[in-house]
C-alpha positions as CSV (number, residue, x, y, z in Angstrom):
1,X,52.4,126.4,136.4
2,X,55.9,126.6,134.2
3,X,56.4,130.0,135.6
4,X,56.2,129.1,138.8
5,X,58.4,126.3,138.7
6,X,60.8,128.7,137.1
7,X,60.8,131.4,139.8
8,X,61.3,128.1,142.1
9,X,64.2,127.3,140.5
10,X,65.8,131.0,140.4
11,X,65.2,131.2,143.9
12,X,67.2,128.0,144.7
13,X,69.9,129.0,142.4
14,X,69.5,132.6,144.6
15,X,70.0,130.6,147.8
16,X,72.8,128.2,146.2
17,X,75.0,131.5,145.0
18,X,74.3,133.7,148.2
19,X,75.8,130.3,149.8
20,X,78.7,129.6,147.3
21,X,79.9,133.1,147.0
22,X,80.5,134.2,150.7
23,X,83.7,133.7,149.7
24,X,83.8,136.9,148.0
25,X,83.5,139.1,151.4
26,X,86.3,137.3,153.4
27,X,88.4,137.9,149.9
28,X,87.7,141.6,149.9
29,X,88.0,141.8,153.2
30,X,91.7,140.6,153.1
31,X,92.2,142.5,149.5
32,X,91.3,145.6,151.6
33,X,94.2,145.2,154.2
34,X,96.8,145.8,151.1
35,X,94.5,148.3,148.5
36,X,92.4,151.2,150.1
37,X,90.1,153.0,148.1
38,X,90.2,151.6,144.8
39,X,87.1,149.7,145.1
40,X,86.4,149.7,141.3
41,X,89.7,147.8,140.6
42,X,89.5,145.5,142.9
43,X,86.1,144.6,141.7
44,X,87.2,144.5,137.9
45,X,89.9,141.6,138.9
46,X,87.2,139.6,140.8
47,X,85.7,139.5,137.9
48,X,88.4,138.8,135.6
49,X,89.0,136.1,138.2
50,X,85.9,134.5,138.0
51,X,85.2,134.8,134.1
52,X,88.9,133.7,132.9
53,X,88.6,136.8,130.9
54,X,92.1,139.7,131.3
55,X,92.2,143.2,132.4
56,X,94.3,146.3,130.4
57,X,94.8,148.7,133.0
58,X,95.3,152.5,132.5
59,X,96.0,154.9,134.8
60,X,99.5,156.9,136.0
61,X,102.2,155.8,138.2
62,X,101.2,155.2,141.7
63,X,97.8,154.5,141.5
64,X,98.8,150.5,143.6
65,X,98.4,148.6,140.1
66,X,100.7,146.2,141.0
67,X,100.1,146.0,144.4
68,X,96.1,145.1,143.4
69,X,97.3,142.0,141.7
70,X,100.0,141.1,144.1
71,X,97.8,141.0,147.2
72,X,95.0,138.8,145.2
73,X,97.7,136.5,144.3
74,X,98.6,136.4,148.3
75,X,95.2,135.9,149.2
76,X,94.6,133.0,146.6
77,X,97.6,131.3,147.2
78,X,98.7,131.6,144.1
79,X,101.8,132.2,141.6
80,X,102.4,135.5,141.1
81,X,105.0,137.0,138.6
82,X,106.1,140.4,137.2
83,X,106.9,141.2,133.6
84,X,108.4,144.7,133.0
85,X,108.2,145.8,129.1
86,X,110.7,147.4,127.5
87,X,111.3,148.1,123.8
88,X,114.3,145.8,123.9
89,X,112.6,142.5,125.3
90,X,111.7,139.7,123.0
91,X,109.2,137.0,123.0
92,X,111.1,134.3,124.7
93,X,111.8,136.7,127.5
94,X,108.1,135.9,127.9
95,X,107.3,132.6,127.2
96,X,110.6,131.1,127.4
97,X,113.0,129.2,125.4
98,X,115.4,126.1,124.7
99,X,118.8,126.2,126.8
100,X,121.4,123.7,125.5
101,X,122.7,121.6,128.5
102,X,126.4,121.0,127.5
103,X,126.9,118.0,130.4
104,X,123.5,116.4,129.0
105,X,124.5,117.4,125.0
106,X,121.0,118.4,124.6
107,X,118.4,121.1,124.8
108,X,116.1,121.8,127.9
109,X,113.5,124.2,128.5
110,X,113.3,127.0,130.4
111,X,109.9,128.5,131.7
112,X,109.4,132.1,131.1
113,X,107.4,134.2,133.8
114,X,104.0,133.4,131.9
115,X,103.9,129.6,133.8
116,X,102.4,131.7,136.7
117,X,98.7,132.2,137.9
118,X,98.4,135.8,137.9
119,X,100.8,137.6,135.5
120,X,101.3,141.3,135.9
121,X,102.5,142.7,132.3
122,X,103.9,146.4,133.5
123,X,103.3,148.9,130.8
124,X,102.7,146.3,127.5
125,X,102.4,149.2,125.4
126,X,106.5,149.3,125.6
127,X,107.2,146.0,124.2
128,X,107.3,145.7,120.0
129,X,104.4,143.8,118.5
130,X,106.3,140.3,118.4
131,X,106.3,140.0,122.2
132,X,102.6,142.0,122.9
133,X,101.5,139.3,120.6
134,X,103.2,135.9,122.5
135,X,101.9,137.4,125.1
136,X,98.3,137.8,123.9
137,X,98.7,134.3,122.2
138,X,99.1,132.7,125.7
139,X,95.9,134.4,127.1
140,X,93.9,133.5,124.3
141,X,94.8,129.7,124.1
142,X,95.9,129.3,127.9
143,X,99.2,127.5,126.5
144,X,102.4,128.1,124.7
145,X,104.6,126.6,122.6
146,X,108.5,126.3,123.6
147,X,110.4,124.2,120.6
148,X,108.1,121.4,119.4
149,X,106.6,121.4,122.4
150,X,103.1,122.8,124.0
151,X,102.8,123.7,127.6
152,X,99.3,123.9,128.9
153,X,99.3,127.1,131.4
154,X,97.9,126.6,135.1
155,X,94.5,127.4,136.3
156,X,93.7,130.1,137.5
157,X,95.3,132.2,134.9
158,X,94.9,135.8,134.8
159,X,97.0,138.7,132.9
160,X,96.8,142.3,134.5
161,X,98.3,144.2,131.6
162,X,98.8,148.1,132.4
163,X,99.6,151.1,130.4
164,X,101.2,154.0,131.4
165,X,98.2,156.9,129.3
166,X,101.0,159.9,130.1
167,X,104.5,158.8,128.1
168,X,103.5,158.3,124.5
169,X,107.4,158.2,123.3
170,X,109.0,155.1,122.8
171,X,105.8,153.4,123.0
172,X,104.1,150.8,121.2
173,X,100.2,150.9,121.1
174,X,98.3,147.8,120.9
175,X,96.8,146.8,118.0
176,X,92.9,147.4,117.6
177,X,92.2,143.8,116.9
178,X,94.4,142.6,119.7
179,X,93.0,144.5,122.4
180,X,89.7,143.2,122.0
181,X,91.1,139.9,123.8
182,X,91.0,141.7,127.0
183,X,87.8,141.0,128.6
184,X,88.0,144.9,130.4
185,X,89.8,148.0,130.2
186,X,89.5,149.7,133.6
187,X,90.5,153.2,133.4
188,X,91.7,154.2,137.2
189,X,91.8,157.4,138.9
190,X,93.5,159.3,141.8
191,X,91.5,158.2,145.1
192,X,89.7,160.7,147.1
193,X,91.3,163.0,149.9
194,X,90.4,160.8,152.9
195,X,91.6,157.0,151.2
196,X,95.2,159.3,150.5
197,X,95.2,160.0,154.1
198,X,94.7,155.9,155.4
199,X,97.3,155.4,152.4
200,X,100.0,157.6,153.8
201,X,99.3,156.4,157.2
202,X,99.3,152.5,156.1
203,X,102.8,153.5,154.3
204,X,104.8,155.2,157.0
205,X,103.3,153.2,159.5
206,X,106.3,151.4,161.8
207,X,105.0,148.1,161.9
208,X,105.1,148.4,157.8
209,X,102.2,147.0,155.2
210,X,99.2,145.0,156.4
211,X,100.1,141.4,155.4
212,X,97.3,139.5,153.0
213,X,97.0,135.9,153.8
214,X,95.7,133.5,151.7
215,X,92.1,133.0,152.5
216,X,90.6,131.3,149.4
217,X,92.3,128.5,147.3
218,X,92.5,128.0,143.3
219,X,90.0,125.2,143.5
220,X,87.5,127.5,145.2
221,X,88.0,130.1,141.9
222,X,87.8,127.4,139.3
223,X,84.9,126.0,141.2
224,X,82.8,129.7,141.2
225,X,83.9,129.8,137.6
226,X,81.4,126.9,136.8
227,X,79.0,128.7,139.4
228,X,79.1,132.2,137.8
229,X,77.9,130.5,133.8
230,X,74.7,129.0,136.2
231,X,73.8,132.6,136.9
232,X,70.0,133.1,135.4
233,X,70.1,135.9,132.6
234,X,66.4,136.3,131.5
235,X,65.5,137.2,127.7
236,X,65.0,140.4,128.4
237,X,68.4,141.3,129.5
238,X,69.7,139.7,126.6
239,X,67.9,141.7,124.3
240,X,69.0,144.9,126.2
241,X,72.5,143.4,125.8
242,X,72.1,143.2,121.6
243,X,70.4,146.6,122.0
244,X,73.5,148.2,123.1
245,X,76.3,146.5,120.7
246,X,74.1,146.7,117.8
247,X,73.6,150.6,118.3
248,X,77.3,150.9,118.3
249,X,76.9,149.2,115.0
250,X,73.8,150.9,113.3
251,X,73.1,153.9,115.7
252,X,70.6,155.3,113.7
253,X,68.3,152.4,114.4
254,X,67.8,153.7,117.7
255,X,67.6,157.3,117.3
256,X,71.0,158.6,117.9
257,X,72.6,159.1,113.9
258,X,74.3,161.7,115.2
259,X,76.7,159.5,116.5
260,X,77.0,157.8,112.6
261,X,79.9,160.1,112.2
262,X,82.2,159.4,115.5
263,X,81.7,155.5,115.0
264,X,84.5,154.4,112.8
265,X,83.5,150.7,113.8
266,X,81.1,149.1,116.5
267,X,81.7,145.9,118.9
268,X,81.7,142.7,117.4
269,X,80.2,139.6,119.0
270,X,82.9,139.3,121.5
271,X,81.5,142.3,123.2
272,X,78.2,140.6,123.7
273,X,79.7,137.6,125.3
274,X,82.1,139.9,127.3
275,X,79.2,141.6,128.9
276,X,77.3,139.0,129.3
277,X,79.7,137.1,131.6
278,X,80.9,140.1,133.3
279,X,77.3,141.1,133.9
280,X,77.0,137.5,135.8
281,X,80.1,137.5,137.4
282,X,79.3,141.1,139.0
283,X,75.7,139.7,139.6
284,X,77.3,136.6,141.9
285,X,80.1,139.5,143.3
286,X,77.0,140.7,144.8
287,X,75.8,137.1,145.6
288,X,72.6,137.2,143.4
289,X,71.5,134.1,141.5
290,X,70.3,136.4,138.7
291,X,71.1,139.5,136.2
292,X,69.4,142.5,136.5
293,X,70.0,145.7,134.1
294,X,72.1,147.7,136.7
295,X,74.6,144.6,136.3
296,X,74.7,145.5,132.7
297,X,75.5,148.9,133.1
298,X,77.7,148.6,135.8
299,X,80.1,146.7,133.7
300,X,79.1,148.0,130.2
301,X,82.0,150.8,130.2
302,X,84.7,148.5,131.0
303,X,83.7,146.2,128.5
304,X,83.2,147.8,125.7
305,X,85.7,151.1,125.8
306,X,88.1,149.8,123.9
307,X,86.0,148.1,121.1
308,X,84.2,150.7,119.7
309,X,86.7,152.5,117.1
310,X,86.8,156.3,116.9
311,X,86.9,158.9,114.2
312,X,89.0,161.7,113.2
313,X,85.6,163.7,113.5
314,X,85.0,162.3,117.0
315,X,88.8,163.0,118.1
316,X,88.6,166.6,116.8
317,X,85.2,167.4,118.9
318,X,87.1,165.6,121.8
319,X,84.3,163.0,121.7
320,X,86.0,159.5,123.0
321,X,84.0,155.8,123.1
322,X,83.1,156.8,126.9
323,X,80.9,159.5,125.4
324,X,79.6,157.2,122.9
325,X,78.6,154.7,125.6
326,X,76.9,157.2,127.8
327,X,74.9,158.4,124.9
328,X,73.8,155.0,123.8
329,X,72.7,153.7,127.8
330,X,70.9,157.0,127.7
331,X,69.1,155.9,124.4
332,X,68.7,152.1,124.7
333,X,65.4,150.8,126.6
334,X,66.1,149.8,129.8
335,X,63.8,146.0,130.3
């Protein structure tokens, strides 16, 4: 009788999610006007959007990074600003500071370009530590601090941080322990012959660039927020979930010791929330009240590429933590 009235349950929270997240087509829809074939992007900032979680992008010039978050700013209606990083910038370039108002004989503040609701940070890996770490301060805590004062951030808030994989001079990599705050790193290649060809022809077209409207509002993102957490994740895909960031931790528990020496540390719990949300974010993307495994491993690389730490040993074989994951979906019991 219990398990009957939970499968009753899941199928009205099925119903109420295939309902609430129709949303998410007429969004793609318009996203697609502006981006053409990087389908994999655009779904990593849905779900960025709809977890409050931040994406580190990689991938080389021209690949329509900013125009990704740009035209999801448009089509939310939302504040969209542009941070460029460069060695010389400092943290109040950021966040902003106190400007003394000499008719007023006092101090006033000025907002930095962080009070906006989608922030892209253009190559962070340029900026010193100082600023990369204001920056990840105020996506941590959703608020910064200007004088004695503390500014609360507006909803929705997402950072799009990118870095440029090709220029390594002049270049400031993120710290291990600070790059775990981003909920994914999406790692973005060229698109395939025939999306080039639309791409050519949407950018010498006369009439110019498609133009995104705004078809969805913030309320609508904070309220699918809420929505996403009500997404059913059974037992069994949570144990599949601890199956995979504890064998980046002990691998030889589940038969793959040969990966003991590329390991030089595994995920910590932040992984294991991180795919958990995403997995139920990319679960109600595809307007399912529930997750299955193929959620978990359609998200799993994203999450969890930049938390696994590497070894000398690993680098010399040209093994890298993409490997590692491969190896350990391979291993890992599937529920």
């Amino acid at each position: 009788m219990e398990s009957s009235s939970v499968g009753m349950n899941i199928s009205a929270l099925n119903e109420k999610i295939k309902e609430k997240s129709a949303f998410i087509d007429i969004l793609n829809l318009e996203l697609n006007k502006a981006i053409v074939g990087q389908k994999h992007m655009g779904e990593s900032l849905l779900i960025g959007l709809l977890t409050n979680g931040h994406i580190l992008l990689e991938g080389v010039p021209g690949l329509a990074k900013t125009l990704a978050i740009k035209s999801l700013a448009a089509a939310i209606d939302a504040k969209f600003s542009r941070i460029q990083f460069t060695p010389d910038l400092l943290p109040a370039d950021v966040v902003g500071t106190m400007i003394y108002n000499p008719k007023e004989h006092s101090f006033e503040v000025r907002r930095g370009p962080i009070f906006a609701n989608f922030v892209l940070a253009d190559e962070i890996n340029r900026a010193p530590a100082k600023v990369q770490s204001a920056l990840l301060e105020a996506m941590q805590e959703k608020q910064v601090t200007i004088g004695d004062k503390t500014y609360k951030l507006d909803e929705p808030f997402l950072v799009m941080a990118t870095q440029n994989p090709i220029e390594q001079e002049g270049t400031y990599a993120l710290p291990e322990a600070q790059v775990d705050r981003f909920l994914l790193k999406v790692v973005i290649g060229y698109p395939e012959k025939e999306d080039e060809r639309l791409i050519i022809r949407q950018n010498i077209n006369p009439k110019g660039a498609p133009k995104v409207n705004a078809v969805v509002s913030a309320n609508d993102i904070i309220e699918a927020r809420q929505l996403v957490r009500e997404v059913y994740m059974d037992e069994k895909i949570e144990q599949y979930i601890l199956d995979i960031v504890f064998a980046t931790r002990n691998p030889e528990e589940y038969r793959l010791g040969k990966l003991k020496a590329y390991i030089a540390f595994g995920c910590s719990p932040r992984a294991s929330i991180s795919l958990a949300i995403a997995a139920k974010a990319y679960a109600f993307i595809k307007h399912r009240g529930y997750v299955i495994p193929e959620d978990i491993r359609a998200v799993c690389h994203d999450v969890l590429r930049h938390r696994i730490g590497i070894t000398y040993e690993a680098e010399a074989e040209n093994i890298n933590s993409v490997n590692i994951i491969d190896e350990i979906l391979n291993a890992v019991e599937v529920p």
